[in-house]
N, C-alpha and C positions, 0 to 999 in steps of 0.2 A: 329592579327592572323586570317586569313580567315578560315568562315565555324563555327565559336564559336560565341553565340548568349548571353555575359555576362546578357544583359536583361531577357533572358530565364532561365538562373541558380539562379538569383535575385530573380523571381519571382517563382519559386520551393522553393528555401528556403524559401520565404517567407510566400507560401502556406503550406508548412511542419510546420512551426514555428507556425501557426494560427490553423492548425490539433491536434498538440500535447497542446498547451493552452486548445482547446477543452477540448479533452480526459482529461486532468486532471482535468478539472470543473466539468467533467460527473463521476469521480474518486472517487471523494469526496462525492460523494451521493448514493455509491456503499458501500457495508460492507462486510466484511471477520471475521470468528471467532477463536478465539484460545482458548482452554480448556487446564485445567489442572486436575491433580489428579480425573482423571477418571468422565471428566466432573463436580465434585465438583465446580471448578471458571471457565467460562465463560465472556469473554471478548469481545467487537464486537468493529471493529476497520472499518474506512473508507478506502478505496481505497486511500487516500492520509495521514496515519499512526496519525489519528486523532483517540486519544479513545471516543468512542461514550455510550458505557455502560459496567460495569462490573457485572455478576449476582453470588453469593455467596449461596451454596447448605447451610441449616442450619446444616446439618450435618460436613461443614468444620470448624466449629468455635466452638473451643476448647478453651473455657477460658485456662486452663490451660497449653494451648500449641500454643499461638500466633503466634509462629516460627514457624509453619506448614503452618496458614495462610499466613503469609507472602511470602513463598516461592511457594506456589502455586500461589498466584497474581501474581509475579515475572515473574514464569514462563507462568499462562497465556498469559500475557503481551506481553511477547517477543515473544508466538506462535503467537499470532494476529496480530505483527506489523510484523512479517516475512513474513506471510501469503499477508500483505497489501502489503509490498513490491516489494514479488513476483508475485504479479497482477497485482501492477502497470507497472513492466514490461515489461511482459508479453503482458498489454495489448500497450504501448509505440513501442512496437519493433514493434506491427501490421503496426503502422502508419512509423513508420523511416527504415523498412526492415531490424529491427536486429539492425542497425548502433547506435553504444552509440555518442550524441551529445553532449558536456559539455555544463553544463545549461540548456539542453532541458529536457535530457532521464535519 
């Protein structure tokens, strides 16, 4: 096909594909928090859905009511890895303009 330069599209992809490895190295060293029960559990999650720490107010631990706590982690949990997700994203889309890449984004 004249006027199509396959070595030039090669080498975009290629560049995009070395772009987004970045960003997710840089991702990972990045934190997002998700709370629960009115900040009680506290959770801090990396930019690539690694839990990094969990902080527990003394006031949520209820010998007597375990099931409280538990459901608070829970739900922390899942705010922080949502939050990580939606950053990773976020910040992925900056690099591939929006485009979802299977395996990449």
């Amino acid at each position: 096909m004249p006027g199509i330069d396959l070595n030039y599209f090669i080498r975009q992809a290629n560049k995009l594909t070395k772009d987004i490895e970045e960003r997710k190295k840089a991702l990972a060293e990045e934190t997002v928090e998700g709370k629960s029960g009115d900040g009680l559990v506290t959770v801090v999650a990396s930019g690539t859905q690694e839990i990094k720490s969990i902080k527990i107010d003394p006031k949520a631990i209820d010998p007597a009511d375990p099931g409280m706590l538990e459901d608070l982690l829970t739900a922390a949990v899942n705010a922080a890895l949502t939050q990580s997700r939606d950053h990773m994203q976020k910040e992925l889309a900056k690099i591939s303009g929006g485009v979802k890449i299977p395996g990449l984004t």
